[in-house]
ROSE-4610 file (N, C-alpha, C; in Angstrom, 1 decimal, always signed):
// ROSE-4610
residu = [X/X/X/X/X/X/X/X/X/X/X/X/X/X/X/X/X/X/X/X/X/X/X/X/X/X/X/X/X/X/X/X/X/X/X/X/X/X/X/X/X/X/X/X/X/X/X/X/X/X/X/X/X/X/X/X/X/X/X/X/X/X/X/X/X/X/X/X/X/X/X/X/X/X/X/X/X/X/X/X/X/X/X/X/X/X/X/X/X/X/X/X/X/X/X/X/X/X/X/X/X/X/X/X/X/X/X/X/X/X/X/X/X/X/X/X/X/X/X/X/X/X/X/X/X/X/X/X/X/X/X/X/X/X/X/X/X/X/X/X/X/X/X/X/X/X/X/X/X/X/X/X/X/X/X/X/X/X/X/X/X/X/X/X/X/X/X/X/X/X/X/X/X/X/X/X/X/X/X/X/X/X/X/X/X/X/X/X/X/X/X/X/X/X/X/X/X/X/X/X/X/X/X/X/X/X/X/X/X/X/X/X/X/X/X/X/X/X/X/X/X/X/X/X/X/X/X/X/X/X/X/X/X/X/X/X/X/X/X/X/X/X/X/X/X/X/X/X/X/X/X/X/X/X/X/X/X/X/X/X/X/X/X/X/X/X/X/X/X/X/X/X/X/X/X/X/X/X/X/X/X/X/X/X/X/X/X/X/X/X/X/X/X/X/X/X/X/X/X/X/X/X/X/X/X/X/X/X/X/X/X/X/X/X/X/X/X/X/X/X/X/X/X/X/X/X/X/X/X/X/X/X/X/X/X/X/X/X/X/X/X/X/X/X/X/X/X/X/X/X/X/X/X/X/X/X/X/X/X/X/X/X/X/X/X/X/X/X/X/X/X/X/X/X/X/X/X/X/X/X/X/X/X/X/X/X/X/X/X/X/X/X/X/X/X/X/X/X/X/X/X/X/X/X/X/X/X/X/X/X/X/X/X/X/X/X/X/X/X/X/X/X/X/X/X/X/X/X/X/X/X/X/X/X/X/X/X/X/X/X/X/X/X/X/X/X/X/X/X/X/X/X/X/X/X/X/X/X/X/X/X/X/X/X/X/X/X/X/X/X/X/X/X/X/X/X/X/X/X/X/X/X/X/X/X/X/X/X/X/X/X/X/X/X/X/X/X/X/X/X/X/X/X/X/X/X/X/X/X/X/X/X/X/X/X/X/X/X/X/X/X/X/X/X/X/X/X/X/X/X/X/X/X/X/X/X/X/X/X/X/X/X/X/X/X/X/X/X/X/X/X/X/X/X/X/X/X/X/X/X/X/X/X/X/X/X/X/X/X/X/X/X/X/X/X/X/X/X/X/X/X/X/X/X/X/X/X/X/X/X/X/X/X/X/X/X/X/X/X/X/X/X/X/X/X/X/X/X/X/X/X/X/X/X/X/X/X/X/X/X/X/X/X/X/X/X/X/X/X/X/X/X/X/X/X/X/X/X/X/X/X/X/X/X/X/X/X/X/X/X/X/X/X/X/X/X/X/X/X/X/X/X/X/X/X/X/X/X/X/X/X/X/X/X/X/X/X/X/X/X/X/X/X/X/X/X/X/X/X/X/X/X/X/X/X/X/X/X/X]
num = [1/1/1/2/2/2/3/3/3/4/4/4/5/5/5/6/6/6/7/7/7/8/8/8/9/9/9/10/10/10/11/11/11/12/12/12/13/13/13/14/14/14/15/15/15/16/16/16/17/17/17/18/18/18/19/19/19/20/20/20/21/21/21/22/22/22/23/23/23/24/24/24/25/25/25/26/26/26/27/27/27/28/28/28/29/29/29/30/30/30/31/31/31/32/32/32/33/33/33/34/34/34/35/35/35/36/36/36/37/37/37/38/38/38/39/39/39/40/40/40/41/41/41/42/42/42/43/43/43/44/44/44/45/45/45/46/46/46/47/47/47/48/48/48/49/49/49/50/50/50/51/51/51/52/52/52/53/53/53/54/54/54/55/55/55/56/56/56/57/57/57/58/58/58/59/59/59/60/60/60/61/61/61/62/62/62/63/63/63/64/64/64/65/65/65/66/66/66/67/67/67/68/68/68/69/69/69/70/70/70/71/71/71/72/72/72/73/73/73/74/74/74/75/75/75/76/76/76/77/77/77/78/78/78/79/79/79/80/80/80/81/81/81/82/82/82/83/83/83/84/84/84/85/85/85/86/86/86/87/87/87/88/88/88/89/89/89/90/90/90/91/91/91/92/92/92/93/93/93/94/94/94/95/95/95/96/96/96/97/97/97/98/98/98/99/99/99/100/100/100/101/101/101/102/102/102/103/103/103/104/104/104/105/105/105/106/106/106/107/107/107/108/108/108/109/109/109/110/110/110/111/111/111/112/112/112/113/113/113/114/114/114/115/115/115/116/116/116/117/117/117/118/118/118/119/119/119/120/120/120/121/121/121/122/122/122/123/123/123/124/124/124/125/125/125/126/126/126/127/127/127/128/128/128/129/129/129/130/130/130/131/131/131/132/132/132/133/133/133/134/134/134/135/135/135/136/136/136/137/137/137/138/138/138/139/139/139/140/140/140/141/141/141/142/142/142/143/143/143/144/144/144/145/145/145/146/146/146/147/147/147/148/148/148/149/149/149/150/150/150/151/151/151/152/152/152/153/153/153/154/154/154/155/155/155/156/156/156/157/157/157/158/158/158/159/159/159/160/160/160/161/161/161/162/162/162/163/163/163/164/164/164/165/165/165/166/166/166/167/167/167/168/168/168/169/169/169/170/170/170/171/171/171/172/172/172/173/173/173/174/174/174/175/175/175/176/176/176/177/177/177/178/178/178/179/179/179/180/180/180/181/181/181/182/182/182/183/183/183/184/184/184/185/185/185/186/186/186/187/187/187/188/188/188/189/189/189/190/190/190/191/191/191/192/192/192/193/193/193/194/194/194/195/195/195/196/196/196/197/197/197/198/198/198/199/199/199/200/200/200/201/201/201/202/202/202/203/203/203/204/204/204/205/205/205/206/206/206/207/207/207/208/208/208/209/209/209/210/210/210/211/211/211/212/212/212/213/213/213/214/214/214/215/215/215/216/216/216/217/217/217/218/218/218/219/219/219/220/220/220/221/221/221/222/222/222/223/223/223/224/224/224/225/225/225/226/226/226/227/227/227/228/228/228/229/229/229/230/230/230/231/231/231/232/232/232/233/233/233]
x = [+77.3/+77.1/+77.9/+77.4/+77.7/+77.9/+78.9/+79.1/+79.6/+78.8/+79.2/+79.5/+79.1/+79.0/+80.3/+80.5/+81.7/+81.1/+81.4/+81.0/+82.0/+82.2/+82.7/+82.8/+84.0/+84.1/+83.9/+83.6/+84.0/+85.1/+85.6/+87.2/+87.5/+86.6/+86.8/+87.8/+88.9/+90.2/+91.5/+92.2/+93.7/+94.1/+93.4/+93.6/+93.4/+92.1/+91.1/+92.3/+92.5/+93.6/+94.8/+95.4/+96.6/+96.3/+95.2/+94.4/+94.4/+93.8/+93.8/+95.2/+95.7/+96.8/+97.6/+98.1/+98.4/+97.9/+96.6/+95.6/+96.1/+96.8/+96.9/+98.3/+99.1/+100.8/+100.8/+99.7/+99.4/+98.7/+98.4/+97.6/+96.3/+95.4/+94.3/+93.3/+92.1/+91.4/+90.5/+90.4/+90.2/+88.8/+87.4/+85.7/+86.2/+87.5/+87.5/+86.9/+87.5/+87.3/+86.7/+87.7/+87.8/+87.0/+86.4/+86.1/+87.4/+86.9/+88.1/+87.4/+87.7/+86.8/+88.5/+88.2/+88.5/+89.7/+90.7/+90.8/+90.7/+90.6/+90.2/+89.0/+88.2/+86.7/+86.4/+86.0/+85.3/+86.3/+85.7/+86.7/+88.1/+88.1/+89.5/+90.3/+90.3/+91.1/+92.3/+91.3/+91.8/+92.2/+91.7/+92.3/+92.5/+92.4/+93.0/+92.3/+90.9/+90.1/+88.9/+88.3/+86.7/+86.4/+85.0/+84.3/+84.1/+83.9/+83.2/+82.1/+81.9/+80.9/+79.6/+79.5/+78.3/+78.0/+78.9/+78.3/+79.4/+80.1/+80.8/+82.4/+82.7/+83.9/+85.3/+86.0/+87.3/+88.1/+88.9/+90.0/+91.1/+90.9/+92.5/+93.9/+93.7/+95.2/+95.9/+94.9/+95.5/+95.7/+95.2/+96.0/+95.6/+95.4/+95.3/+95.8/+96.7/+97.1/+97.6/+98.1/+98.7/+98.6/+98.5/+98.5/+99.0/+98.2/+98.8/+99.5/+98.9/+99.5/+99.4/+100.2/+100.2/+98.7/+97.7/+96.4/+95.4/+95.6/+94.2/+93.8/+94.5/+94.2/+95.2/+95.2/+95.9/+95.1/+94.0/+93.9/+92.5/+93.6/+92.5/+93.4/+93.2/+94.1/+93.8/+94.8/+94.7/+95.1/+94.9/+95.0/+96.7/+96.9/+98.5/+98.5/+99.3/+99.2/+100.0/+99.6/+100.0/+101.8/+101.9/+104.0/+104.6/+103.7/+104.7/+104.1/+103.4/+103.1/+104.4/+104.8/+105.5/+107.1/+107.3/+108.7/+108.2/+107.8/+107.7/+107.8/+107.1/+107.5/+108.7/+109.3/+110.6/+111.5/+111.2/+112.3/+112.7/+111.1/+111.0/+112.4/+112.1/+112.6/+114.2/+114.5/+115.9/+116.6/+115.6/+116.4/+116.4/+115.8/+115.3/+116.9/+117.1/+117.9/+119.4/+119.6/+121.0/+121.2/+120.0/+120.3/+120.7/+119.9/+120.7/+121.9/+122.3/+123.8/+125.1/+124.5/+125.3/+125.6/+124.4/+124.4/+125.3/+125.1/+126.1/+127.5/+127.5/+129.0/+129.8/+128.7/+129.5/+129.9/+128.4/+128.9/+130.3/+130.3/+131.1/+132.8/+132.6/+133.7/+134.2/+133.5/+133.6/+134.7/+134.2/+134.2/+134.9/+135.8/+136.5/+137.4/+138.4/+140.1/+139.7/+138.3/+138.4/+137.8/+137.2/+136.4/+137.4/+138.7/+139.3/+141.1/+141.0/+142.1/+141.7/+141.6/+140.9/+141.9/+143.3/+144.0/+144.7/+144.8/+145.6/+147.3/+147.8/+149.5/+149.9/+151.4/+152.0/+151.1/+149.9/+149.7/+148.9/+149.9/+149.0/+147.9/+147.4/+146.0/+145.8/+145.4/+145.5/+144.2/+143.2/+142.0/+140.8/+140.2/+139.4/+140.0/+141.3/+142.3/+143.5/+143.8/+145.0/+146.3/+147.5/+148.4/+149.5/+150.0/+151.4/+152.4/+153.5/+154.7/+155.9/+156.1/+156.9/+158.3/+159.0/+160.4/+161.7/+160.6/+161.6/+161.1/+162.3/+162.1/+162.1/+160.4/+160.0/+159.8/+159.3/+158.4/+157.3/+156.8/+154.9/+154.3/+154.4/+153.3/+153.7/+154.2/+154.6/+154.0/+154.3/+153.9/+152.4/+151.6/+150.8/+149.6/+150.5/+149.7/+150.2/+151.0/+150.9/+149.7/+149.5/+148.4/+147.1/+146.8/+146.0/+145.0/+146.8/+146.5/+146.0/+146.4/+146.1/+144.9/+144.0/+142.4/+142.6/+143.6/+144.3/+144.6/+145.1/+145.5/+146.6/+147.3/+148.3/+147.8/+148.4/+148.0/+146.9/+145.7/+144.8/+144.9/+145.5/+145.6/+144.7/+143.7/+142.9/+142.4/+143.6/+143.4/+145.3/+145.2/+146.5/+147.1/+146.0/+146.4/+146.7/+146.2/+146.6/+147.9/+148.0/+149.9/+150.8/+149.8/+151.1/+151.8/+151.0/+150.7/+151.8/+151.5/+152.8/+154.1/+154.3/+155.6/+156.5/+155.4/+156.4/+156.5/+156.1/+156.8/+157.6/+157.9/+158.4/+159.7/+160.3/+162.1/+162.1/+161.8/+162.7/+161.7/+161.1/+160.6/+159.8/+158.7/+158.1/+156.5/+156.6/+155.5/+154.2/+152.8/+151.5/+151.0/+150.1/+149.1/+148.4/+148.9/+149.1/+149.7/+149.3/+150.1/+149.4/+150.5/+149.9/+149.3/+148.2/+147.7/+147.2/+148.0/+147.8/+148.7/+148.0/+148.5/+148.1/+147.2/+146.5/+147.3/+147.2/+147.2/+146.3/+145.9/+144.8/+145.2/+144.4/+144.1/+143.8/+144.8/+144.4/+143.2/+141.9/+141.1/+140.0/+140.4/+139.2/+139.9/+139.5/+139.8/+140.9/+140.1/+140.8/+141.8/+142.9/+144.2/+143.3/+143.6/+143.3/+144.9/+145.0/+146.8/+146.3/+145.4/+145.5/+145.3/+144.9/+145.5/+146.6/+147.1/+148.5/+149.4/+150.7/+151.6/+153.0/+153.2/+153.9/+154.9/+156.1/+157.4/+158.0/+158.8/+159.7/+158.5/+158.9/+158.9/+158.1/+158.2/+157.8/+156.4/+156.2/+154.9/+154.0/+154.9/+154.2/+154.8/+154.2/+154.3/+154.8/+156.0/+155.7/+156.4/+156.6/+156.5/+158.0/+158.4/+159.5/+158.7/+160.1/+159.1/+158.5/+158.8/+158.4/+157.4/+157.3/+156.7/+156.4/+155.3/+155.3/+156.0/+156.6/+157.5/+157.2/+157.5/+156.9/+158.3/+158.2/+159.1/+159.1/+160.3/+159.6/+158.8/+158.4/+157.4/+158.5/+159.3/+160.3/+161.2/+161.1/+162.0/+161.5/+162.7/+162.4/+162.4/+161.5/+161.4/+160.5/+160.1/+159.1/+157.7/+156.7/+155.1/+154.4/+153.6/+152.7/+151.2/+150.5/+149.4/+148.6/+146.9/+145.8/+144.7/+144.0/+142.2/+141.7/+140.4/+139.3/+139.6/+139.6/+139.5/+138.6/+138.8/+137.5/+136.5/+135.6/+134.2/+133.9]
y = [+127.5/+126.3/+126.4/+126.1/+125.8/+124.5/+124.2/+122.7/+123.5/+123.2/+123.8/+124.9/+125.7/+127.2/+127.9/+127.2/+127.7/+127.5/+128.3/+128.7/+128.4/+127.2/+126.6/+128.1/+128.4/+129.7/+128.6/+129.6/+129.3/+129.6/+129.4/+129.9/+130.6/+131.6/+131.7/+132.6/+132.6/+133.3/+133.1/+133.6/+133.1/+134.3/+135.6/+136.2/+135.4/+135.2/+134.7/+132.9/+132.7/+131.4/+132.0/+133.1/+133.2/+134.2/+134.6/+134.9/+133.6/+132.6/+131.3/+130.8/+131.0/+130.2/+130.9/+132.3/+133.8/+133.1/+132.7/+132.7/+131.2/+130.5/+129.2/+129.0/+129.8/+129.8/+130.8/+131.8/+132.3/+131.6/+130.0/+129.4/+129.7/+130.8/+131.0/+130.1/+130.6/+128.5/+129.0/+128.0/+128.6/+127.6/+128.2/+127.4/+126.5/+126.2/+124.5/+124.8/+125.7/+125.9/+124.9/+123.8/+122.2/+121.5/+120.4/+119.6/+118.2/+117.8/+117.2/+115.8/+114.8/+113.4/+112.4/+111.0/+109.9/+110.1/+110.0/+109.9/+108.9/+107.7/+106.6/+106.6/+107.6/+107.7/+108.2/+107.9/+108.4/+109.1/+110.4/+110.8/+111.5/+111.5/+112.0/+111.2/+109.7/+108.8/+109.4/+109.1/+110.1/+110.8/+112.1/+113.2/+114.2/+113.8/+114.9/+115.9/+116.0/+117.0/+117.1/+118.1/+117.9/+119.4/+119.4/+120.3/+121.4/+122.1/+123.1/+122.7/+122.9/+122.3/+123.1/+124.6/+125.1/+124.5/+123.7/+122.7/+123.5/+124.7/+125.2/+124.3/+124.6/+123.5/+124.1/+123.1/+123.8/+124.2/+125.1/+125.5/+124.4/+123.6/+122.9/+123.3/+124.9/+125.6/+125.6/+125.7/+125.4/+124.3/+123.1/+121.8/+121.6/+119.9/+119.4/+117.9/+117.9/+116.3/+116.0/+115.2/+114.9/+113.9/+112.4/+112.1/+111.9/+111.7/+111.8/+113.2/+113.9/+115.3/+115.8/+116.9/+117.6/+117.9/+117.2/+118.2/+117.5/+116.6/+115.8/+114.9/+114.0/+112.6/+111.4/+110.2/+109.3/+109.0/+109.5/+109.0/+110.5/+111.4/+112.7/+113.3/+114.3/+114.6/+116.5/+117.4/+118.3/+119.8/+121.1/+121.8/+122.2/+121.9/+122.5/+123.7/+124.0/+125.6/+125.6/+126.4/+125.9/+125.9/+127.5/+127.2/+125.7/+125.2/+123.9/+122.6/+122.8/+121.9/+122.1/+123.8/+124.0/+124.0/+123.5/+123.4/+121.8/+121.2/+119.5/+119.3/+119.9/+119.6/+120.2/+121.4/+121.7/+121.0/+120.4/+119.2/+118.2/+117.6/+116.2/+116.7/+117.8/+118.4/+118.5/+119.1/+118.5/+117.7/+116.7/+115.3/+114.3/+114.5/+114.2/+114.4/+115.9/+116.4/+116.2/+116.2/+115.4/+114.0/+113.1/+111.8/+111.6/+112.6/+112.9/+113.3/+114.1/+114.7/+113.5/+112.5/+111.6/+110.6/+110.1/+109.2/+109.7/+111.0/+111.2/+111.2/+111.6/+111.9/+110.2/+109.7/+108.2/+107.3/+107.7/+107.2/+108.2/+109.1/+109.9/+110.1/+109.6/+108.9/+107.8/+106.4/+105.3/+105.3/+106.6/+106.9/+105.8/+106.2/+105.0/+105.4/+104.8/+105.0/+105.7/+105.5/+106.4/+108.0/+108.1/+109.0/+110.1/+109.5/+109.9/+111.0/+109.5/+110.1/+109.9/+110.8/+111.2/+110.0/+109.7/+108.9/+107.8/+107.1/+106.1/+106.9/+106.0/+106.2/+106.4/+107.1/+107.4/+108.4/+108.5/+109.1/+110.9/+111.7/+112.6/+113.3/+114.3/+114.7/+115.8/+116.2/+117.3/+117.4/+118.5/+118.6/+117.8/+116.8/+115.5/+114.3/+114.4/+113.3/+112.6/+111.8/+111.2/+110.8/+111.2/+111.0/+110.2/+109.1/+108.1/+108.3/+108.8/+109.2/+107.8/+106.9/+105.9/+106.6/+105.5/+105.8/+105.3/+103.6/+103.1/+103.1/+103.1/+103.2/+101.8/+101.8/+100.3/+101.1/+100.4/+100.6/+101.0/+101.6/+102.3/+101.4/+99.6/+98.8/+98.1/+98.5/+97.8/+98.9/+100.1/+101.3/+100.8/+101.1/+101.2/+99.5/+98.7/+97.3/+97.5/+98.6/+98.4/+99.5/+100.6/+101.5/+100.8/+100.0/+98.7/+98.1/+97.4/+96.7/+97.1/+98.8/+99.6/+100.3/+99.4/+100.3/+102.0/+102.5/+103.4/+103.3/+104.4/+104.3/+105.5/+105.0/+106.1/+107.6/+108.3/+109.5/+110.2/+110.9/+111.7/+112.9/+113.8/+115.4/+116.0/+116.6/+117.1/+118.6/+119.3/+120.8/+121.6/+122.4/+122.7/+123.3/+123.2/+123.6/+122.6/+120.9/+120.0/+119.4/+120.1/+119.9/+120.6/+121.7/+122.6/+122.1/+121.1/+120.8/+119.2/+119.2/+117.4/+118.3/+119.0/+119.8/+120.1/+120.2/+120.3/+119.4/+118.1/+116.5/+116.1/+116.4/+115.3/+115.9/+115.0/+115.8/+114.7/+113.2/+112.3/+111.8/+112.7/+112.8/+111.3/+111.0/+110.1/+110.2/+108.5/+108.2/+108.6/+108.8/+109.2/+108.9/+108.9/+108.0/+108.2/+108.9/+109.2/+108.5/+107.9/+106.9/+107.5/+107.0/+107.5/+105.9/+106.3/+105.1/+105.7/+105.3/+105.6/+106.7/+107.5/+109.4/+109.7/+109.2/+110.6/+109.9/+110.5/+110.4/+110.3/+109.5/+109.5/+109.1/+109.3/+109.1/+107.7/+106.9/+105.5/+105.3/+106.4/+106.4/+106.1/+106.4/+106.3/+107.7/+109.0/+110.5/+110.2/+111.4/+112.0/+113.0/+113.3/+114.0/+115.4/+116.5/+118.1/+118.4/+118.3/+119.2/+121.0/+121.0/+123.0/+122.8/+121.9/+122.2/+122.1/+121.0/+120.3/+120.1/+120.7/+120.1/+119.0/+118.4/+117.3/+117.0/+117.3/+116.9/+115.6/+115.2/+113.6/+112.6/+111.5/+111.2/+109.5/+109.7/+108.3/+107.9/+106.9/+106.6/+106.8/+106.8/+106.6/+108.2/+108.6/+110.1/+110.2/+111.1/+111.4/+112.4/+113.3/+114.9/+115.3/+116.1/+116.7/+117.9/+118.8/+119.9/+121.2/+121.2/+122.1/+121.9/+120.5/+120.0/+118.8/+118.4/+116.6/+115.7/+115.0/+114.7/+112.7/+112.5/+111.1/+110.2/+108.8/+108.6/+106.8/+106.1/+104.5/+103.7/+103.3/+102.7/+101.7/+101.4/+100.4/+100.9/+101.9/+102.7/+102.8/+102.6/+102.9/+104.0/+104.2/+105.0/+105.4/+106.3/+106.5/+106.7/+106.2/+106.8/+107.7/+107.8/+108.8/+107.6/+107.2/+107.0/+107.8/+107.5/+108.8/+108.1/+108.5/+107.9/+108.9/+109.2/+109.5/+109.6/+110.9/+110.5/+109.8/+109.6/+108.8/+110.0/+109.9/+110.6/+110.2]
z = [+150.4/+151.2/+152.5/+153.8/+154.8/+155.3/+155.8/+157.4/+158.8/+159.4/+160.6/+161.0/+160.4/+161.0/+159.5/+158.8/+157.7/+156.7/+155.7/+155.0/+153.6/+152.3/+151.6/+150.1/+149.6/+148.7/+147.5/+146.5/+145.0/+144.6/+144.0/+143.2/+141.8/+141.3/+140.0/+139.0/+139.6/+138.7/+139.3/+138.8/+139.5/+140.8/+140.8/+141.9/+142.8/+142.9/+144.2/+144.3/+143.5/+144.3/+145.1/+144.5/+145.0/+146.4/+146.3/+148.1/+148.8/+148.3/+149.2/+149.5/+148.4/+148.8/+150.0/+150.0/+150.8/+152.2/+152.5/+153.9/+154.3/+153.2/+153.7/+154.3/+153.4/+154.5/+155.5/+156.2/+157.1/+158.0/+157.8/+158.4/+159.2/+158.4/+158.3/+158.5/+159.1/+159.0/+157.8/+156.8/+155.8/+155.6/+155.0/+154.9/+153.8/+153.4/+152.5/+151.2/+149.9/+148.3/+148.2/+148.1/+147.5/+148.3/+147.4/+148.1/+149.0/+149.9/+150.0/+150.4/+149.0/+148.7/+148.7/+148.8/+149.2/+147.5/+147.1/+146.3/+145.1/+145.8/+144.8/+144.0/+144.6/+144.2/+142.8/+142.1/+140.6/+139.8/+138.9/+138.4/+139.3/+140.4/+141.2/+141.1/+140.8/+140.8/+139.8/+138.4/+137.3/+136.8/+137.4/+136.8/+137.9/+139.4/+140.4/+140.4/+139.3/+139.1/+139.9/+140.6/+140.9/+140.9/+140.9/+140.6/+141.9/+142.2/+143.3/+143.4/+144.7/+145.5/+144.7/+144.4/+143.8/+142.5/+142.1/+140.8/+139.6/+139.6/+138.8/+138.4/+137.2/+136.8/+137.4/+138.1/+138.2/+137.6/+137.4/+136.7/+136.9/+135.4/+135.2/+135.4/+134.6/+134.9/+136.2/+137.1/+138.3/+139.2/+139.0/+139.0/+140.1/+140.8/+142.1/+142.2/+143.3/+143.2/+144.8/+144.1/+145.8/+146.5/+147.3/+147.9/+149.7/+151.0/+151.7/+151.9/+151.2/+151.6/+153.4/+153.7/+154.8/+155.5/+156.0/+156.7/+156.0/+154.8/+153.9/+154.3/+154.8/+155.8/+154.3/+154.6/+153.9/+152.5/+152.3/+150.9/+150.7/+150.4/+150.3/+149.5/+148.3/+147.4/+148.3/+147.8/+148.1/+146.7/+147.1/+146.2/+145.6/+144.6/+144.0/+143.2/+143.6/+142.9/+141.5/+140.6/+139.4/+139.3/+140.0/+140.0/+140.3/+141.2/+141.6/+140.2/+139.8/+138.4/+137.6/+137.3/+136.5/+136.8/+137.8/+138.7/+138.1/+138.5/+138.5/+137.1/+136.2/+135.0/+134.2/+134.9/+134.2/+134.6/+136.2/+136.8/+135.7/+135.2/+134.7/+133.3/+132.4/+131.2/+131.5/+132.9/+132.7/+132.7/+133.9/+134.2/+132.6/+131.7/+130.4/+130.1/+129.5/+128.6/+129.5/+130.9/+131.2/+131.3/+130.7/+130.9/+129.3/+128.4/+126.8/+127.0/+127.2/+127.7/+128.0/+129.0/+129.6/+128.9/+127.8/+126.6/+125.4/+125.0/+124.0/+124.5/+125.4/+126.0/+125.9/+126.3/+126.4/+125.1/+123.9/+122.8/+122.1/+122.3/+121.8/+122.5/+123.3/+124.4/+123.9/+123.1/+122.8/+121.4/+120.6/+119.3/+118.1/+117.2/+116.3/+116.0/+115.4/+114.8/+113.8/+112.8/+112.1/+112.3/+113.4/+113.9/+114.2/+115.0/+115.5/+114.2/+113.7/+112.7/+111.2/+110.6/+109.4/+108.1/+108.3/+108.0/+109.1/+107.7/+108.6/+108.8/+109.7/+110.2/+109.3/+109.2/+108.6/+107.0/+107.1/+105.6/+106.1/+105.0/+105.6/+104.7/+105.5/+105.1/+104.1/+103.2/+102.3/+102.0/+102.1/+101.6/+102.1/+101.2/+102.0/+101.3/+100.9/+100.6/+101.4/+101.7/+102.5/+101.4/+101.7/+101.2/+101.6/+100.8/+101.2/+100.1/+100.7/+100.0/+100.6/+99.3/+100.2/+100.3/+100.5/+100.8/+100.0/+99.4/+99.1/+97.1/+96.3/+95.1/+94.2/+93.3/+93.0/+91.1/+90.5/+89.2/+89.6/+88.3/+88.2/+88.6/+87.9/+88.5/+89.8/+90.1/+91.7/+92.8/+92.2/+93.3/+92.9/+91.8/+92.0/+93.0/+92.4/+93.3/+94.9/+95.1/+96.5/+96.9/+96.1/+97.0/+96.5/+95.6/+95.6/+97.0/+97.4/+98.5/+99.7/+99.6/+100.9/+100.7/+99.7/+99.5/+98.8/+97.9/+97.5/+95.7/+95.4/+93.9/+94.3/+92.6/+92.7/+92.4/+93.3/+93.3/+92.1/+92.4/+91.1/+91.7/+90.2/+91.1/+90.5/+90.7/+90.0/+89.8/+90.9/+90.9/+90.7/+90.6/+90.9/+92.3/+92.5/+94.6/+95.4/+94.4/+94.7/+94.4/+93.1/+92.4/+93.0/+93.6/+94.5/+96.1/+96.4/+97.6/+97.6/+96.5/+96.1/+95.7/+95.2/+94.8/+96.2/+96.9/+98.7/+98.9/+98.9/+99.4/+98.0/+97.3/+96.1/+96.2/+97.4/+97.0/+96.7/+96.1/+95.4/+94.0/+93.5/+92.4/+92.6/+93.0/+92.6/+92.0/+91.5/+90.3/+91.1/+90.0/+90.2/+89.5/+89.5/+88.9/+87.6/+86.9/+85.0/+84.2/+83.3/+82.6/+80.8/+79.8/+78.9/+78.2/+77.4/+76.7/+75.0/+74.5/+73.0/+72.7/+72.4/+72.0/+73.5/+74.4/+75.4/+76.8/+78.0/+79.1/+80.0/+80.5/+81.5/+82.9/+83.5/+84.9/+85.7/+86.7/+86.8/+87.5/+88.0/+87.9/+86.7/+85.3/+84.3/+83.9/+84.4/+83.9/+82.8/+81.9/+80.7/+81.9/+81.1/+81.4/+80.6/+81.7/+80.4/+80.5/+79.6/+79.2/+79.3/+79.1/+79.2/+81.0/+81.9/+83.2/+84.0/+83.1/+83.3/+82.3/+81.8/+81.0/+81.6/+80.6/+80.8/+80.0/+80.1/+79.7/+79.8/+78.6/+78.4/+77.2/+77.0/+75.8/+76.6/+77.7/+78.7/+78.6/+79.1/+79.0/+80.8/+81.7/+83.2/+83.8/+84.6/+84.7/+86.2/+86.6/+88.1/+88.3/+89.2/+89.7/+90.1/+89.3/+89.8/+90.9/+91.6/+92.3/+91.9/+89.9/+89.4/+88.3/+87.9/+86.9/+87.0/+85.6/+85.9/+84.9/+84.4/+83.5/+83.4/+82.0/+82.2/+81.5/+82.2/+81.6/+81.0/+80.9/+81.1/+82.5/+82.0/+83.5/+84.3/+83.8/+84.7/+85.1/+85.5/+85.8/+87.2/+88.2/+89.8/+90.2/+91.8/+91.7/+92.8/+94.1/+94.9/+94.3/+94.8/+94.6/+95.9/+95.2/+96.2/+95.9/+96.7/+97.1/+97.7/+97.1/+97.5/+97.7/+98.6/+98.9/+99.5/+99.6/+100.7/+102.3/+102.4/+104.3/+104.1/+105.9/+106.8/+106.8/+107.1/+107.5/+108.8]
């Protein structure tokens, strides 16, 4: 097809675009691929899309948009070449993922006392357990209504890497949380006591740690505790 002595191309592969495009930043006068229609008009409103003038379908991969562009007049859309689609949309994918970036940072900036310290003050941390070694010497049931109060029980040891680990703080031998009931020993959790994992010396009824053993004795007897709970998460 012809207007005016020029002669309108078809476009059918990505060579033959990236010749057009080559002729167009050489500012070539180029017989017009595209048609170049009103944009508000039919389907160009929509989809930026139109057909070749010989009636053949355009190639979507290579994309057309634009308003007001450079040389189309104020409401004429013009040709885009596919790289700048794919710049525009890796733009969009970053500005996305640093406005994610900026959000976590801030929640995670905000964070919590417990986020931050796996125990509270003064108790420290052993394993996924928190430990309170007091200072001042009370009875079994006093120690234990104070680690009560602090959301805590008296000490449960349940491994011996954990017995070995109280054997370094117990330089004033205090109570834990074993008491005997009947003939057996249990745990002020509920737990049965295993004696083939732990032996226990004295004739007592409430149990607490020297630095080489655990030894039990009367419960009214004063005396430091150890308190235990759950980190934070």
């Amino acid at each position: 097809m012809t207007v005016k002595g020029k002669r309108f191309e078809s476009i059918h592969d990505a060579e033959a675009a990236r010749a057009v495009r080559l002729k167009t930043l050489m500012k070539e006068d180029l017989p017009g691929p595209i048609r170049r229609v009103p944009c508000e008009l039919g389907h160009v409103t929509k989809t930026y899309l139109s057909d070749w003038i010989r009636g053949s379908p355009f190639v979507t991969g290579w994309g057309m948009g634009g308003l007001n562009s450079e040389g189309t007049g104020p409401k004429s859309c013009q040709f885009l070449p596919p790289y700048t689609t794919t710049r525009l949309l890796l733009g969009a994918i970053a500005v996305l993922l640093f406005a994610i970036l900026v959000v976590m940072s801030i929640l995670a900036s905000k964070g919590c006392i417990k986020c931050e310290a796996p125990c509270p003050e003064d108790w420290l941390l052993y394993g996924r357990k928190c430990y309170f070694f007091s200072e001042e010497p009370r009875d079994w049931n006093t120690g234990r209504q104070y680690c009560h109060t602090h959301e805590a029980a008296l000490a449960v040891i349940q491994s011996q890497k954990e017995l070995e680990f109280m054997f370094k703080f117990t330089r004033r031998e205090p109570w834990i949380g074993l008491r005997r009931v009947g003939d057996e020993f249990h745990w002020v959790n509920g737990d049965p006591f295993d004696p083939d994992t732990f032996t226990i010396s004295g004739p007592g009824e409430c149990v607490f740690v020297e630095p080489t053993r655990l030894v039990s004795t009367e419960c009214l007897t004063t005396r430091p505790w150890v308190c235990s709970k759950m980190a934070y998460t």
